[in-house]
N, C-alpha and C positions, 0 to 999 in steps of 0.2 A: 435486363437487370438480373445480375448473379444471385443464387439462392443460397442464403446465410446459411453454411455447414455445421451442424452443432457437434464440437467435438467429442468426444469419448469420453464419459466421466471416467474420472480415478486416470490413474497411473501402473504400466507395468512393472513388474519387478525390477525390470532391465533400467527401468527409471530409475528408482530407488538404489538401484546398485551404482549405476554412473552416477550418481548426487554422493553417494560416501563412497567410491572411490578420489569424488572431484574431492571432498570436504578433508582426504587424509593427507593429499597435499597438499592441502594450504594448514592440515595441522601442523605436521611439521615444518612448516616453515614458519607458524608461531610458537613452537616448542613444545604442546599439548600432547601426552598421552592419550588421554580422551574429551570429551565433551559432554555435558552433562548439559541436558533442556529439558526446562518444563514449560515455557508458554505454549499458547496454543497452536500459532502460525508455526515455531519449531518444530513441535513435535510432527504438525502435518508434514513438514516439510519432510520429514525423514521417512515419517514412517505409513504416510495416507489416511491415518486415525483422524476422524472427525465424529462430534458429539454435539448435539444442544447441551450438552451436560455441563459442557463452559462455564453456562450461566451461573453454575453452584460452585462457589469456592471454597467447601468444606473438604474436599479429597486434594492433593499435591498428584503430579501426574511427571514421570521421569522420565526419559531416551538418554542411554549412555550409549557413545558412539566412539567408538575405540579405535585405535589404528590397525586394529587387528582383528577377527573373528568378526563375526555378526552383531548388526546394532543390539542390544536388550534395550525391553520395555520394562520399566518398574512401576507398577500402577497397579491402584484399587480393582480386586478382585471383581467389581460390578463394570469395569471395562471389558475384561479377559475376551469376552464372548465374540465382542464387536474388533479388537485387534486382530484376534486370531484370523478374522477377515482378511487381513493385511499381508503383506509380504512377508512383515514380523515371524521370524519362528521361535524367536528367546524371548518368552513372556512370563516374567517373575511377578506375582502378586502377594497384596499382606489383605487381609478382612478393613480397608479404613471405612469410617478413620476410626485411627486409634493416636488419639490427641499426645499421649507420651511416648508413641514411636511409632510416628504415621513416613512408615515408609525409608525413614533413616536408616536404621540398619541395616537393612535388607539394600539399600540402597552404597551403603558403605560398602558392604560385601562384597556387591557386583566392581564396585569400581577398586579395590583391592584385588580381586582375584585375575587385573588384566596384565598383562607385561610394561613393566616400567622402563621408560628410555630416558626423559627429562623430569620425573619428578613432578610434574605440573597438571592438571586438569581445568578445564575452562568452565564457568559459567557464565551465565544471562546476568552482567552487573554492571553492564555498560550503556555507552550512548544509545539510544532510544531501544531500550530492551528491561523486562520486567520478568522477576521471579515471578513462578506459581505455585511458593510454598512459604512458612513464615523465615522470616528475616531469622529469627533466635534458631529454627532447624539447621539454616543455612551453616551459622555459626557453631553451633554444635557439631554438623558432620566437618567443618574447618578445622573444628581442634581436634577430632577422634582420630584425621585421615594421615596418612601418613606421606600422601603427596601433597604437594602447595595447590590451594585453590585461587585461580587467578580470574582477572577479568578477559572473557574470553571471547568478547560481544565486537572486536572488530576483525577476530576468524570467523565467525558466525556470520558477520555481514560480508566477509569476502566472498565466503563461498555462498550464500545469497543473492548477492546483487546480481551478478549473472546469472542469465535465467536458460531453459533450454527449451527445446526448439516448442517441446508442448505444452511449460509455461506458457509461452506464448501465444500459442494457438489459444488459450482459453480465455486470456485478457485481448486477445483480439474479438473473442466474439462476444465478452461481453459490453467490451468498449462499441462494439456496431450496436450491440442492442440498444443500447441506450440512446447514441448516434438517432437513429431512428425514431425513439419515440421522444427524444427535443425535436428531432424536424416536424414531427407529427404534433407538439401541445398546441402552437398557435390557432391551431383550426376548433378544437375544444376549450378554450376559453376566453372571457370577455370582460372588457373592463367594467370592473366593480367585486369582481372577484376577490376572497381573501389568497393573500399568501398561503396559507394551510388549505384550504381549498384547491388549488393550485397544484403542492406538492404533491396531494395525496390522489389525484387524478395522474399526475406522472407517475407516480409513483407505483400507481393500479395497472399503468398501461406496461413498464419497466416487467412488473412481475408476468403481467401475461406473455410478454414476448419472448421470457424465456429465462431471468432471472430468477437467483434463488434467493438474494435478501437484496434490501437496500438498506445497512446501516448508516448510511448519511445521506442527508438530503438537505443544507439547509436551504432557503428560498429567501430571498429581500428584497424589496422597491425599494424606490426613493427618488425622487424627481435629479432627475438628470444621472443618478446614480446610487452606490448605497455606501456605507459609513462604514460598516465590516462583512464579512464573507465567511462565516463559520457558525450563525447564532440564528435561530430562524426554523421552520418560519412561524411567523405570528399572525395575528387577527387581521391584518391590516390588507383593507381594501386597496387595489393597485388601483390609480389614478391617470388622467391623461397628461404625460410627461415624463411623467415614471420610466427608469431604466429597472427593469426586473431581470434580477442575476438567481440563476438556479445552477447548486454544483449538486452531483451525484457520485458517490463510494456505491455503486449497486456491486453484487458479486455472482460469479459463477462458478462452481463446484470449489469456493475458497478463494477465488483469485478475483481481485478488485480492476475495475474499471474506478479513474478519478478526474473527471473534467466539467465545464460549466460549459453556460451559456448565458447569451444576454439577450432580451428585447425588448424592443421601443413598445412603451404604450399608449397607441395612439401616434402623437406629433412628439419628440425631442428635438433636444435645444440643438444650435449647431452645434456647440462646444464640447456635447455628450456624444454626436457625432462623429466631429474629428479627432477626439481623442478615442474613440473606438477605433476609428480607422490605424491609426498610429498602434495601437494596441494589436492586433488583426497581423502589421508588420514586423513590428516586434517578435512577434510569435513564428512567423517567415523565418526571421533572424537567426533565432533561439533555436528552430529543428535544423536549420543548414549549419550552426556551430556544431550541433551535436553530434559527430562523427569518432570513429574510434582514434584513442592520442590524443584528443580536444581535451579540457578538462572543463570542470564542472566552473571554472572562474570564468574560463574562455566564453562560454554557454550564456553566462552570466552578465558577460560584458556586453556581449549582443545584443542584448536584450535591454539590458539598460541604457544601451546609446540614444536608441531609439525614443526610449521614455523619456530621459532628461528634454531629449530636442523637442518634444511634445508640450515639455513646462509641466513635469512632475513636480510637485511639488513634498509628495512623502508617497508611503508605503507599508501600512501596516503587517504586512505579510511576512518580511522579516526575510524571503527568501522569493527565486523567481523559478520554480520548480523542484520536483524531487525523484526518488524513486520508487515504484507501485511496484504490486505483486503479492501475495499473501497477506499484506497489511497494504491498508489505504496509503499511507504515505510511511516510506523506505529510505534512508540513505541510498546516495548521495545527495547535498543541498546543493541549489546553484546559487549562489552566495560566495563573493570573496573570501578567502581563505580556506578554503575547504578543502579545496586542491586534490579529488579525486581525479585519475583519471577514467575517462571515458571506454569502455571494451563493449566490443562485439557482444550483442545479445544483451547488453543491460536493457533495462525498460524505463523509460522516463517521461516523467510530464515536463512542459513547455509551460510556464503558469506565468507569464508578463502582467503585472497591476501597476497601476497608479491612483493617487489622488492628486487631483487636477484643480479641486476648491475644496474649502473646508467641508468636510463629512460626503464629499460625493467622489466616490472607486467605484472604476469599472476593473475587470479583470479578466482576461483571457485564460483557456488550458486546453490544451492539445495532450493525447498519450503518443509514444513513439516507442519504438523497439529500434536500436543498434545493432546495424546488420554491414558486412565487410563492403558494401556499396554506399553505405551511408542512412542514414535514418530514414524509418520507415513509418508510415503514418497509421495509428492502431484505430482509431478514433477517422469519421465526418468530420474532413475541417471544416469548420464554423464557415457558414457565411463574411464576406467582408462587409458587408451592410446587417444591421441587426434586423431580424423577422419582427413585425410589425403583427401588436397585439391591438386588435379592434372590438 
């Protein structure tokens, strides 16, 4: 049995340099002078900066990333300390907040003073992406600036979605972590157990093994299966019959592990059975679609041939995987229309569901990484039979 390597926290400069060298050619080729981020995944992304200070939303926190010179940090003076740690060497600060110019000007400045080619600067205003300053700021540095502020959130997911090589390394170890302590729950708990009881024993055993948070965890029974997968867990004592579904977001140094697992409590029906089975193949399907040139439909279709032929009947999920990394869930979706294609080094989950009777889904997820041989498995694939809860 191989000894789980725990990677290197943080990242070297050499990181951060090939991430904005990669990001300045995909600026231009969305037309962007620079780029301007304040959520928090962003900002990590560029510059290494991590804070529980998240938690307060009274400070706006900036990265303007230019095509030219060094990133700058525009951010509250009560950061400075902790950037300067970073790679960062242009570190602009104002005393916030300062509610009638928290950060604008000074922020205007920076992005004025860079060379103009296209007139254009990007923000966070797009698909699955959120300002971390007010909307009325927003629009005020709009009308002062004297370049166009555009939606800049599908250069931002280009140059995100591919990941490198130590991304990876870190969502693989914390996708094993977890890996390990779902093989490990069955033996620590028993039926009569609550749901919440449940989670937070995984959840104790996740943080010992080596994890630094687990912002999600839902947990849900329900005899033969459960009715939704995001809401949870509750009070409710698991029963003999019960299919009990637990996903985990646990993270490591910032980087999310996202996949479930299912298991019998007690005896299950056959029906909770074979449609797990079928689920289990599905998910087979879904990581041999996922090759580079595939697309995200392709992925998609694999996966639901399998289901229909099982007597799907719906699908609350809306989607049959997506993309991890920095946030729990990332573009791409595997869903019809979406029509990304697949590259080398993306990171993706394999997430096949169905509902097979009214209010009873089971659901599979696997993570994977895109590699020039074809996908690689980040994540313990699941068992093909569910572990059996006694």
């Amino acid at each position: 049995m191989s000894i789980l390597q725990i990677p290197k926290r943080g990242f070297s400069a050499g990181e951060f340099e090939g991430r904005v060298e990669r990001a300045r050619k995909i600026m231009h080729k969305h037309k962007f002078d620079a780029l301007v981020v304040s959520a928090p995944p962003n900002v990590r992304y560029f510059t290494g900066f991590d804070s529980q200070f998240w938690e307060s939303p009274t400070r706006p926190w900036f990265v303007v990333v230019g095509l030219e010179g060094d990133p700058v940090a525009v951010i509250p003076e009560i950061g400075a300390p902790e950037m300067a740690l970073t790679w960062m060497k242009d570190i602009r600060t104002w005393p916030a907040p300062v509610p009638e110019d928290d950060g604008i000007s000074l922020l205007k400045s920076t992005i004025e003073s860079l060379p103009k080619k296209y007139g254009r600067v990007g923000a966070e205003m797009g698909r699955e992406m959120s300002l971390r300053m007010p909307v009325s700021d927003l629009l005020k540095l709009r009308d002062s600036l004297s370049s166009q502020i555009a939606d800049g959130s599908p250069c931002i997911w280009e140059i995100r979605m591919v990941k490198t090589a130590a991304e990876i390394e870190h969502i693989h170890y914390i996708c094993q972590i977890a890996s390990d302590a779902y093989e490990a729950l069955p033996a620590s708990i028993t039926v009569g157990e609550t749901e919440r009881e449940i989670a937070r024993k995984l959840r104790i055993d996740i943080a010992r093994r080596g994890a630094d948070a687990t912002p999600f965890m839902p947990a849900i029974s329900g005899p033969g299966g459960v009715a939704q997968i995001v809401c949870g867990p509750h009070d409710r004592a698991i029963q003999e019959g019960d299919v009990l579904f637990i996903d985990t977001g646990s993270t490591f140094d910032g980087y999310f592990c996202d996949f479930d697992r299912n298991y019998a409590v007690g005896k299950i029906s056959d029906d909770a059975r074979r449609v797990h089975d079928a689920l289990w193949l599905a998910t087979e399907a879904g990581i041999a679609a996922a090759v580079p040139g595939a697309s995200t439909d392709d992925v998609f279709r694999a996966m639901s041939k399998i289901i229909e032929e099982a007597g799907a009947i719906g699908n609350n999920v809306g989607r049959l995987g997506h993309g991890l990394g920095l946030q729990l869930t990332e573009p791409p979706s595997h869903r019809l229309g979406d029509g990304t294609v697949i590259l080398e080094n993306m990171v993706l989950t394999i997430e096949p569901g169905m509902e097979y009777a009214p209010g009873k889904m089971i659901v599979h997820e696997e993570n994977i990484a895109i590699t020039s041989d074809g996908p690689r498995l980040l994540t313990k694939r699941a068992p093909r039979e569910m572990p059996v809860i006694n």
